[in-house]
N, C-alpha and C positions, 0 to 999 in steps of 0.2 A: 170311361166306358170300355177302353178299350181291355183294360187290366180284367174289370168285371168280364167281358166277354174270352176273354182266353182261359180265365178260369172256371169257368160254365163249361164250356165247350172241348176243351184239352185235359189230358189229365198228365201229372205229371209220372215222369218216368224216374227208374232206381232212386226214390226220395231215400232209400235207406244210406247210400252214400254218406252224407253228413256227419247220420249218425255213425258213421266205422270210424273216420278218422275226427268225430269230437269226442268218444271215445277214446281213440289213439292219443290224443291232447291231453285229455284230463288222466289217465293213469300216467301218461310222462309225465308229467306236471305232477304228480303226488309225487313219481318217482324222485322228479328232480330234489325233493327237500329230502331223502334220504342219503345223499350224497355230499359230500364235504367241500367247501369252495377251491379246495386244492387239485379235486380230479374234475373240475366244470373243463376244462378244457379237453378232457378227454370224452367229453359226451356230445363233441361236434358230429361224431360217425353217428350216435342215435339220433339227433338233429338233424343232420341228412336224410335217413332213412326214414324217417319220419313225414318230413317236408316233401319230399320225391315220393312215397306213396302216395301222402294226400295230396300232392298237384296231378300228377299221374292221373286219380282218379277223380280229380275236379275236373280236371279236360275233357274227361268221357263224360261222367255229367252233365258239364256245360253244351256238348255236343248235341247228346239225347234229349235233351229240354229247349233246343233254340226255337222251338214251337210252341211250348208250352208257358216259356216262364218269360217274361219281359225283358228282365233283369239278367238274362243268362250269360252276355257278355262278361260282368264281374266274373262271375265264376270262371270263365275261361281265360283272362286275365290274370283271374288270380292263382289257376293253377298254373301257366305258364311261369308265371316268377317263381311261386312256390319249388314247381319243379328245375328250375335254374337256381336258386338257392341249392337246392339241395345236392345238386352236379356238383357244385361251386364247393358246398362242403365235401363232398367225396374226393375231389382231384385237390383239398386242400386241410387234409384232416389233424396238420396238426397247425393249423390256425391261431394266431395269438390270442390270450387273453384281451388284450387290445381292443381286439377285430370283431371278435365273434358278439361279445353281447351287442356293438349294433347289427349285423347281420340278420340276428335273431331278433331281435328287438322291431326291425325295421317290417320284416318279413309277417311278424305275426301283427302289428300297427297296420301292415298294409292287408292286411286279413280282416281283421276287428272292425274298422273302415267297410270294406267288402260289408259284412254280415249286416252292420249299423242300417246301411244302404237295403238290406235286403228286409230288415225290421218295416224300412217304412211301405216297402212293396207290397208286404204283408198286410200291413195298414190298410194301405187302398184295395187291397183283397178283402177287408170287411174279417178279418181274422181277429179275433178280440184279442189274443194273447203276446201278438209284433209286441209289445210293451216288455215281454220279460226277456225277448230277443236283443232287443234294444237296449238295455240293463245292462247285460251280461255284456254286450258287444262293447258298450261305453267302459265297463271293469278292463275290460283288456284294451281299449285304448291309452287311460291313464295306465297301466302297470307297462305297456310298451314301452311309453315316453319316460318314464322313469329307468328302464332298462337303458334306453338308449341314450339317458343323457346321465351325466356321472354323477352312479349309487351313491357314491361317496358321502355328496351333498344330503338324502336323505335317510341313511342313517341304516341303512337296512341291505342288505348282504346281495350278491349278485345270484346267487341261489337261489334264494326267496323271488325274488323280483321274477325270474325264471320259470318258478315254477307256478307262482299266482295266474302271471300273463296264459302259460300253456291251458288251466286252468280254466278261467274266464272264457278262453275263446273254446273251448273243448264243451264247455257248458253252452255257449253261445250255440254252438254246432246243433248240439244235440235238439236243442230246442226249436231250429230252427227245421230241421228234419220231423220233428213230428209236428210241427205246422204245414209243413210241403204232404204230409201223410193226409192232411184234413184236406186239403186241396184237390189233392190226386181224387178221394173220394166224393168231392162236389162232382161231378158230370154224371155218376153212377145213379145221383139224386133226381136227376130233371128227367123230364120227357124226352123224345125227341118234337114232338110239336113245339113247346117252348124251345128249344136250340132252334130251329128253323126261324121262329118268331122275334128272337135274341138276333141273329144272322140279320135279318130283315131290318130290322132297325140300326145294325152297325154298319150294314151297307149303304143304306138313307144318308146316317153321318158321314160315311167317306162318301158321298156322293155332293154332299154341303160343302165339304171343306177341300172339294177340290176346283 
């Protein structure tokens, strides 16, 4: 009820966020397979800059929606590490080959996660399409964990692995942004009589369960 009631009643704020840096994901993520496993180390500084915008702007995000969205902590979560990742890459840009694919690996696994979590929010928002969020979120799960634990084993280049993961969750973004778009424009739909009358019954409840 409660999920139901904040999304009647709140709308959310700059949903387009998501979309800039799932965007951001998915063009680095093509970009990544146009580059040769030889200069992947040197694409730590676009890794940064990347990871440090989009935490950067998950903070604010997360900030603006702490009323509206349930779930908001993730996103504040996850832009703080994001944006610590990405410091991390800048004061350390020439990073070993070693290092970086879990960094990255880890970074965007603890992303994928995030979204997966926010599929099912969706869910209980009565939003029919959490299922392709959910998808996309679970792709860049497994392609993390393959990142992170050694390519070697499965046969397929650090590149690739790389650039699918950016991929997937860039995808994951986007789609998850224009589910936050359908949200925003629920309260626009209702009365105010019904919010009053919605109000009235979720105060009943917290009046029960205390």
């Amino acid at each position: 009820m409660g999920n139901l009631f904040q999304t009647l009643t709140n709308t959310v704020k700059h949903w387009y966020i998501p979309l800039i840096f799932g965007i951001l994901f998915l063009i680095f993520g093509i970009y990544v397979f146009s580059v040769p496993l030889a200069t992947y180390v040197t694409l730590s500084i676009f890794f940064s800059v990347s990871f440090l915008f989009s935490g950067i702007t998950e903070v604010f995000f997360s900030i603006q929606n702490s009323k509206s969205l349930q779930g908001w902590g993730w996103f504040l979560v996850s832009g703080l590490l994001t944006t610590a990742i990405g410091v991390y890459l800048i004061a350390y840009p020439q990073i070993s080959m070693s290092i970086l694919p879990f960094v990255v690996g880890f970074t965007l696994l603890f992303r994928s996660f995030q979204l997966l979590g926010f599929a099912f929010d969706l869910k209980s928002m009565k939003i029919m399409s959490w299922g392709n969020v959910a998808l996309a979120s679970a792709g860049g799960i497994i392609f993390s964990l393959l990142l992170i634990f050694n390519p070697v084993f499965t046969g397929i280049s650090l590149v690739t692995l790389t650039g699918v993961s950016f991929i997937f969750l860039g995808i994951a973004s986007i789609m998850l942004a224009l589910d936050l778009r359908k949200v925003k424009n629920f309260p626009g739909k209702i009365s105010q009589e019904l919010r009053d009358k919605i109000k009235a019954v979720q105060d009943e409840i917290d009046d029960l369960k205390r």
